[in-house]
C-alpha positions as CSV (number, residue, x, y, z in Angstrom):
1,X,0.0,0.0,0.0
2,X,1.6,3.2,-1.0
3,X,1.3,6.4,1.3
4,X,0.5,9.9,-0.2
5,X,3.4,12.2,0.3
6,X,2.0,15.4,2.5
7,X,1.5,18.3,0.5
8,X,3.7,21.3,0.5
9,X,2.3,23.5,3.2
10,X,3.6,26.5,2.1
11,X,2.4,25.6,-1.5
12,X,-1.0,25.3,-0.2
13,X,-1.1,28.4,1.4
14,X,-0.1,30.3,-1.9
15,X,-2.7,28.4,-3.7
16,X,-5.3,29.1,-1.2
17,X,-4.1,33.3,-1.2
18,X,-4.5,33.6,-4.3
19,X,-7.7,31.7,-5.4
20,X,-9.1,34.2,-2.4
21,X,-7.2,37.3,-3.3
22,X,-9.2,40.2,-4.1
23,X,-8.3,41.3,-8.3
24,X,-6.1,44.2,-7.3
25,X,-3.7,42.3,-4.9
26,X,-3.7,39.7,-7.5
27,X,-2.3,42.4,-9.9
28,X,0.1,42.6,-7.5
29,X,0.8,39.2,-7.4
30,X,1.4,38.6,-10.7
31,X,3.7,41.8,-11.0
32,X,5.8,40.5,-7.7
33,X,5.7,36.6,-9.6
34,X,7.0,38.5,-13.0
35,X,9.7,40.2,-10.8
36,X,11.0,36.7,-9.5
37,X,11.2,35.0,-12.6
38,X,12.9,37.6,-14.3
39,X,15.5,37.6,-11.5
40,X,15.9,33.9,-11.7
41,X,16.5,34.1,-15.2
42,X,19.3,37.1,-14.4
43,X,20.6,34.5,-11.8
44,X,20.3,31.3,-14.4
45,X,23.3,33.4,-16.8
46,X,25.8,32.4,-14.0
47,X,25.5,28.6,-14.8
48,X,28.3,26.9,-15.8
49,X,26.5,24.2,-17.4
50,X,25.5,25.0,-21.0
51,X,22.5,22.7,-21.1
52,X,21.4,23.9,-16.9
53,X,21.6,27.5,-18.2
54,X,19.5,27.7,-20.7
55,X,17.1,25.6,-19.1
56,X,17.1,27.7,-16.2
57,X,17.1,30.9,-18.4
58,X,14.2,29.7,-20.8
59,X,12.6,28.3,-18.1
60,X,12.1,31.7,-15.9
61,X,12.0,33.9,-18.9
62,X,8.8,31.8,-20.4
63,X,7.1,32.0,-16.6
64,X,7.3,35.9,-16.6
65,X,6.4,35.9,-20.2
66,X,3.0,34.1,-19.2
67,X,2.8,36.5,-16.2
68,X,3.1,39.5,-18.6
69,X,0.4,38.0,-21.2
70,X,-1.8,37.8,-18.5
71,X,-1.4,41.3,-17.1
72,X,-2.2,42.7,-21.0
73,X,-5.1,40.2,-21.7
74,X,-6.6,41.5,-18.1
75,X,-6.7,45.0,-18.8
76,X,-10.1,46.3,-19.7
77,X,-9.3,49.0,-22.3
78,X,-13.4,50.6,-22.0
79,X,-12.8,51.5,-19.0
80,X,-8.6,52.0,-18.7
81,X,-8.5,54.5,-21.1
82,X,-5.7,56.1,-22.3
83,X,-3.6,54.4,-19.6
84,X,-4.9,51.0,-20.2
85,X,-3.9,51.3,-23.7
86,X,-0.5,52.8,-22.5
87,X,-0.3,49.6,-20.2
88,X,-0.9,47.5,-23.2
89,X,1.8,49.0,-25.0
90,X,4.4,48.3,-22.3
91,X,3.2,44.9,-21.7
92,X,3.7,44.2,-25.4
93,X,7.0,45.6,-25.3
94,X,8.0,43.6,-22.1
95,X,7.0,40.3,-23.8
96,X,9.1,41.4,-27.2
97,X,12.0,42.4,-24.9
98,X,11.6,39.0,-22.7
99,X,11.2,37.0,-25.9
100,X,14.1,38.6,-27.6
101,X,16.1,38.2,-24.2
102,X,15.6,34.4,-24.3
103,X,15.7,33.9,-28.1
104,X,19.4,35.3,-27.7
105,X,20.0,33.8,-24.4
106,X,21.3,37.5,-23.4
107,X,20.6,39.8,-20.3
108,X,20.1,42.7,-21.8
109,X,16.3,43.1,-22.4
110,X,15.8,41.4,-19.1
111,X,18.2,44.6,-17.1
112,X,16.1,46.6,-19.9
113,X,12.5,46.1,-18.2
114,X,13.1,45.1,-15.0
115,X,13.0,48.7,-13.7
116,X,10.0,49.6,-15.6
117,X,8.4,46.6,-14.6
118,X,9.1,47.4,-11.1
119,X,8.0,50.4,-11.0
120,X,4.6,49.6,-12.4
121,X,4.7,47.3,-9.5
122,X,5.5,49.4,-6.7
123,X,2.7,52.1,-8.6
124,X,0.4,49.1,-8.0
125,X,1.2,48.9,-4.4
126,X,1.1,52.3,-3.9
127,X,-2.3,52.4,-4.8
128,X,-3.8,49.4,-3.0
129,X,-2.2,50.7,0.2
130,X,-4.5,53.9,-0.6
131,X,-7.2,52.4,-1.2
132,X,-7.7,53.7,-4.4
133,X,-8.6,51.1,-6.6
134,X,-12.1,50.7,-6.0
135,X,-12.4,54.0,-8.3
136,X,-9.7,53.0,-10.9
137,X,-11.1,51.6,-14.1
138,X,-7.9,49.4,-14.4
139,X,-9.4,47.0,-12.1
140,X,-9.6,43.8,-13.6
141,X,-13.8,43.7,-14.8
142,X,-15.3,39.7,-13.3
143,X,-14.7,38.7,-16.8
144,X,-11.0,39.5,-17.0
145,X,-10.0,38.8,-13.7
146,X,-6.3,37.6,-14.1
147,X,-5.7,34.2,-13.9
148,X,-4.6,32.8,-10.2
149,X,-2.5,30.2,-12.2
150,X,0.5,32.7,-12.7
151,X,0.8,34.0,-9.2
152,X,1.7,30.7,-7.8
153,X,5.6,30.2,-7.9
């Protein structure tokens, strides 16, 4: 008879946070879960190993590139506005500069974004520690509520 392995308790309680989260802190998430893999990727160009590195590299870089996708496809351009459609814009470049990043197995358009993206991020926090976002069109509508797939590292 075989015994079931105990799950991950920590990977519980991220599952559980963000299936519950409100849509703005899962914004945040998925900003904070873009952030990570880009820095693992950063972190997978010290490998020594050929074959490790770009595994590592691909890897992260195709994580955030999900994580970015699913910020753009989230955005409800009715109600952003101008600055949804400038969010668009930025999240298209991200995933150009990520994709070229990876296709090239080179840094530079991950160092590129990163403060961008992090800025948007810490924007987002900004706000939700205002309390804000209830009035901000750029709350993700029922219908395009991001996924809670992404946010789980």
């Amino acid at each position: 008879m075989r015994t079931m392995q105990p799950s991950n308790p920590w990977k519980s309680y991220r599952q559980i946070a963000t299936q519950t989260a409100p849509p703005g802190q899962l914004v945040l998430m998925l900003f904070d879960g873009a952030l990570k893999s880009l820095d693992c990727a950063l972190l997978g160009f010290n490998l020594t190993d050929i074959g490790e590195r770009n595994a590592s590299v691909h890897n992260n870089l195709q994580r955030a590139s999900n994580i970015i996708r699913e910020l753009n496809v989230s955005l409800d351009l009715a109600a952003g506005g101008q600055l949804a459609e400038t969010l668009r814009n930025l999240y298209e470049y991200f995933d150009k500069r990520i994709s070229d990043s990876n296709l090239k197995k080179s840094p530079a358009g991950i160092q590129e974004i990163m403060p961008m993206l992090k800025g948007l991020r810490d924007a987002w926090y900004a706000m939700l520690n205002q309390q804000e976002l209830a009035d901000v069109a750029l709350i993700p509508s029922p219908n395009r509520v991001p996924s809670a797939r992404f946010a789980i590292a």
